[in-house]
C-alpha positions as CSV (number, residue, x, y, z in Angstrom):
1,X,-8.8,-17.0,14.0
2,X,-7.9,-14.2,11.4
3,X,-4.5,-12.9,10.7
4,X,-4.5,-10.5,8.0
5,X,-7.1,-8.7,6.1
6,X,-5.8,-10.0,3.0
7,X,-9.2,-9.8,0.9
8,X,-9.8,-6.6,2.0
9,X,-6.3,-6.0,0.1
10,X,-7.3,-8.3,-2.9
11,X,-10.5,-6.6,-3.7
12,X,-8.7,-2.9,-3.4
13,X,-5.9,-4.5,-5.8
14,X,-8.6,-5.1,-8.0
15,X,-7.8,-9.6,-8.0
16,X,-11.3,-11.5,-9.6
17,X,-12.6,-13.9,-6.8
18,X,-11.6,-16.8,-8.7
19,X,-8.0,-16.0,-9.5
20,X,-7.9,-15.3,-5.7
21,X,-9.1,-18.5,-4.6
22,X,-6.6,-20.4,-7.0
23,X,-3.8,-18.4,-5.2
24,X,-5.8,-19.8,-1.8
25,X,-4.9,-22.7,-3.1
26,X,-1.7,-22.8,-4.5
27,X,-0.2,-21.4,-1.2
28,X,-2.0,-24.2,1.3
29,X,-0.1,-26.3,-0.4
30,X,2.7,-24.3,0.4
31,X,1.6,-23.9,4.0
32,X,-0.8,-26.7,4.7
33,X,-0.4,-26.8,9.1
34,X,0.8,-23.0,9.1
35,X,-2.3,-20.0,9.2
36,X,-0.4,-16.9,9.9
37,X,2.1,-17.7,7.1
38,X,-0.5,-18.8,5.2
39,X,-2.6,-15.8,5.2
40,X,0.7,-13.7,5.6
41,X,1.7,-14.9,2.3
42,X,-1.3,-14.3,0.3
43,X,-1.1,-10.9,2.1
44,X,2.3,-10.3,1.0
45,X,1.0,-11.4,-3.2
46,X,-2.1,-9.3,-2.6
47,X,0.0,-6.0,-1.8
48,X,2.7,-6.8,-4.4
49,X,-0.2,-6.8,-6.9
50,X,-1.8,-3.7,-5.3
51,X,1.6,-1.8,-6.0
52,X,2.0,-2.7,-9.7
53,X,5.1,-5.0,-8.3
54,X,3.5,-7.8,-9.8
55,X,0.3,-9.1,-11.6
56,X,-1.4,-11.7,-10.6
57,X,-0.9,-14.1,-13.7
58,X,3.3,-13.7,-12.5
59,X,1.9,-14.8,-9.0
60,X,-0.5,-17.4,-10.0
61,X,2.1,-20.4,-11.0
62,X,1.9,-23.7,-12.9
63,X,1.8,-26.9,-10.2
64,X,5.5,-27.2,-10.9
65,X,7.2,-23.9,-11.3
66,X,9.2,-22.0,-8.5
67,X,7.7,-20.0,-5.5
68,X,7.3,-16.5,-6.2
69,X,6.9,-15.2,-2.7
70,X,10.2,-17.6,-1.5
């Protein structure tokens, strides 16, 4: 089951594939048992992107650095 449309909202913010499948990544780790919040939070990067709130090398973090969407 689908939550969000987030990669409808990645491709319109312009996010490569790959960059969008390491933030896939990075927040399953974050959300590993969770789908809506999974998705919801990649939702919620995608649109910050999409607004020029952040880019997506700010959202895309190092395996030990701080949560940006927290």
């Amino acid at each position: 089951m689908r939550y969000f449309d987030f990669e409808k909202i990645a491709r319109e913010a312009g996010i490569p594939t790959e960059m969008l499948e390491e933030l896939r990544k990075q927040v399953r780790q974050d959300f590993p048992h969770d789908e809506m919040l999974y998705e919801l939070h990649l939702l919620r990067a995608c649109m910050a992107i999409k607004s020029g709130a952040l880019h997506i090398e700010e959202v895309l973090r190092p395996a030990e650095s701080s949560k940006v969407w927290s």
